[in-house]
N, C-alpha and C positions, 0 to 999 in steps of 0.2 A: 565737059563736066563743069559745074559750078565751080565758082570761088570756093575756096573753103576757109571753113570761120577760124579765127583767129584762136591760138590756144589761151587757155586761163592765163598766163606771164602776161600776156599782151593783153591786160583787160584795164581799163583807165576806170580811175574812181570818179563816179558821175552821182547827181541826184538820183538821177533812178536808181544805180548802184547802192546808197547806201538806205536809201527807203525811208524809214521812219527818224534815223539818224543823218539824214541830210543838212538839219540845222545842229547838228550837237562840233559846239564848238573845236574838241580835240582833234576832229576829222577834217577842219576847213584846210589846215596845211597841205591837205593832201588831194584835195578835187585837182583832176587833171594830171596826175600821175598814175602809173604802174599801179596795181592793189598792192601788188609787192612791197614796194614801200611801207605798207601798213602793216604786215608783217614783219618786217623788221624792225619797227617800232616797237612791236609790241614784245620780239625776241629781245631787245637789247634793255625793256623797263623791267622784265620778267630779270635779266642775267642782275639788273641789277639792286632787284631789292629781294632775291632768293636766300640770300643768306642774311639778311638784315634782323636782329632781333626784336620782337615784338614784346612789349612789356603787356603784364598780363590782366585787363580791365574786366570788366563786370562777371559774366559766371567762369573765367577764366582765373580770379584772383584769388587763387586757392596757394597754399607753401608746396605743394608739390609741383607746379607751375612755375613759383619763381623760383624754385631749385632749380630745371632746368636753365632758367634765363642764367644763375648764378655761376651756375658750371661750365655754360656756354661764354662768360666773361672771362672764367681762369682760377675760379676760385677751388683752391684745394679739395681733395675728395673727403677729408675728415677733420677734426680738431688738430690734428696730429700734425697735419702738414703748415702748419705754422710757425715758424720757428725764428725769433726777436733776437735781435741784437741788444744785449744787454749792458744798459749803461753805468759807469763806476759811479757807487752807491758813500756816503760819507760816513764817519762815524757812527754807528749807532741806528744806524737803520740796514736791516737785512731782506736780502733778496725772498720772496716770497712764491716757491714754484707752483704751489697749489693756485694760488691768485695766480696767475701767470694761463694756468692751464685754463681756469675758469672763462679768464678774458678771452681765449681761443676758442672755447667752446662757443659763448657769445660771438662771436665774430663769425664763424662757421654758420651759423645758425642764421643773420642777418645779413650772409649775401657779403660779407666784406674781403676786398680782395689782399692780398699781400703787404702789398706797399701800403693801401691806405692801413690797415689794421699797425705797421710797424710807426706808421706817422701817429695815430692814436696813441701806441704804445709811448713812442719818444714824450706827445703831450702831457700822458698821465705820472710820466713818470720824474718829469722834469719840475710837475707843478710839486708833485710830492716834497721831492729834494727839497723845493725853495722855502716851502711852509716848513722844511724841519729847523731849515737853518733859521731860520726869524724865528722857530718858536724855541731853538735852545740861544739866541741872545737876550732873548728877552726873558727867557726863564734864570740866563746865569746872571746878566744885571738883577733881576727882580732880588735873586738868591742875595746878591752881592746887599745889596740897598739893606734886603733885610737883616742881614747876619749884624749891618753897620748898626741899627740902633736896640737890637741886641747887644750889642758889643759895649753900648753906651749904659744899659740897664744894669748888667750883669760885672762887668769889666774880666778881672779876670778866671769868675765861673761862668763864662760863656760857656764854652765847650761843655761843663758840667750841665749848664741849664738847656742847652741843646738835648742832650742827651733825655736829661727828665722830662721835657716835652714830649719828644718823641714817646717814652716809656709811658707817660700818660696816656697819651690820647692812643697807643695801642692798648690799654688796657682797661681804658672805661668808653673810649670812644664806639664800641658796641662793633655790628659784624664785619668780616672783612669790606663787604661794598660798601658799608657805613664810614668806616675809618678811611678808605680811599677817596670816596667825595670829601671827605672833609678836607684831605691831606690835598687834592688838588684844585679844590676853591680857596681853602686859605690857608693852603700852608704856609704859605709868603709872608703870611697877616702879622706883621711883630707882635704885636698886641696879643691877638691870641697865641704867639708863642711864649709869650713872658707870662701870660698868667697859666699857661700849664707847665710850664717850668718852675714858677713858685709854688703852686700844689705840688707837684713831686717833690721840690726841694723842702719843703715844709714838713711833709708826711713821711719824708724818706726814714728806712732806717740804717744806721750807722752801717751795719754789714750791708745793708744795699748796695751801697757805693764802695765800701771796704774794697781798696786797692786799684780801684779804675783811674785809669788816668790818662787823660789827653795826648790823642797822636803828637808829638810833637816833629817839626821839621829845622834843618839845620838850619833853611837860609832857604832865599827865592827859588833856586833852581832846583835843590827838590823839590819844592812845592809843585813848582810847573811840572816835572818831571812827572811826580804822582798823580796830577791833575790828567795830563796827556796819558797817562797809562790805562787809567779808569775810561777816561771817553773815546781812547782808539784802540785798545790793547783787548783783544776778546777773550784771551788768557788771563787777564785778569781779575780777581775773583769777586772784585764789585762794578767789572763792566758793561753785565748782561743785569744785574741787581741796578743800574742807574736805569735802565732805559725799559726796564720790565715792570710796571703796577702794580702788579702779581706779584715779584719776589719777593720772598721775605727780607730780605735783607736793602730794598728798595729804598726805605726812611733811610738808613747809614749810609748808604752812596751819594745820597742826594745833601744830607748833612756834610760828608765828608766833602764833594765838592763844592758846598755855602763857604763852609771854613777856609778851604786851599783860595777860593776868589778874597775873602776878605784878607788875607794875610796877601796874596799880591795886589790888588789894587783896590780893597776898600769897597767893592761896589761900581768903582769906574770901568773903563772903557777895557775890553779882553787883553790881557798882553799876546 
């Protein structure tokens, strides 16, 4: 009997073997080997881009697409699985959980994972902090500066002429949003506080003022005392009134700490 022909394993990759792909470059490795060989090329590009994720371009870029991709990273299954390390917060600014929830929802929604969404977190919450703290120095110098050339106007009916400012401009300054822009572009403005303090002082009537009289303090360290109560003490019942717009009682918080800076340093540098 014949030879018999060689099984497929023993079959060497030839031009005529590979036919119209004779010249295609990724096959040149392989002329004069086993076909084998080229199955196992092609098992081991398959093993390894099977799990590889494909981001999702032209009629594939749809959000339910990059859900998958999202969930395939590690991203939580709902808002819910986000859960922030939360940073200590300074006087006067409070933790805010709805905003907190919000930003997770946002995060859930854009594919963002754990760690980056807590990195986020850290950034936003750390720029917050830093603008509070520059804007209550620069708000108790300002207070400080102003109270001093009130002080200079009035001498000893400062306190008194504080007060008739304030009672002024709440009460012809027109609606609550009316009097709040005013109160926080120039409240600071002496000028405009000395000339509403001499309308009320002017106009006043005798039982207006009948019996009111100026907080007074023993000596520095109540002052600091009272001062530190109002800006870190949340029991306190002008400490949510200093840092609130809204509160009614917002203008006296804010009066009462002008006053306590000028009696400790005049306007200069925080003790």
């Amino acid at each position: 009997m014949g030879e018999e022909k060689n099984s497929g394993q023993d079959f060497i990759v030839t031009d005529d073997l590979l036919g119209e792909f004779k010249d295609h470059p990724v096959f040149e490795q392989f002329k004069g080997r086993p076909v084998q060989e080229v199955f196992k090329s092609y098992d081991h590009a398959h093993k390894l881009t099977a799990d590889r994720l494909t981001l999702p371009v032209g009629k594939n870029d749809r959000p339910e697409v990059w859900g998958k991709v999202y969930d395939a990273l590690g991203r939580p299954k709902d808002a819910d699985g986000y859960q922030f390390q939360k940073p200590p917060l300074p006087g006067g600014l409070q933790y805010d959980p709805g905003l907190e929830r919000a930003f997770a929802k946002v995060c859930h929604e854009a594919g963002i994972l754990p760690r980056q969404a807590q990195a986020l977190f850290n950034f936003y919450n750390s720029h917050v902090v830093e603008e509070l703290k520059v804007s209550m120095a620069e708000r108790d110098t300002a207070y400080g500066r102003g109270h001093d050339e009130i002080h200079e106007k009035f001498g000893n009916e400062t306190d008194l002429a504080l007060k008739m400012a304030n009672r002024m401009l709440h009460t012809f300054g027109g609606t609550p949003e009316e009097i709040d822009y005013i109160a926080q572009n120039y409240g600071n403005d002496p000028k405009l506080i000395a000339l509403l303090a001499r309308v009320g002082m002017t106009t006043r009537e005798d039982s207006l003022v009948k019996g009111e009289k100026a907080e007074r303090y023993d000596g520095k360290d109540s002052a600091i005392s009272l001062k530190k109560q109002i800006l870190t003490d949340k029991n306190h019942p002008l400490h949510e009134a200093y840092f609130d717009k809204r509160h009614p009682r917002h203008q006296e918080a804010i009066d009462t700490v002008l006053r306590l800076n000028t009696l400790l340093h005049g306007g200069g540098e925080e003790e």
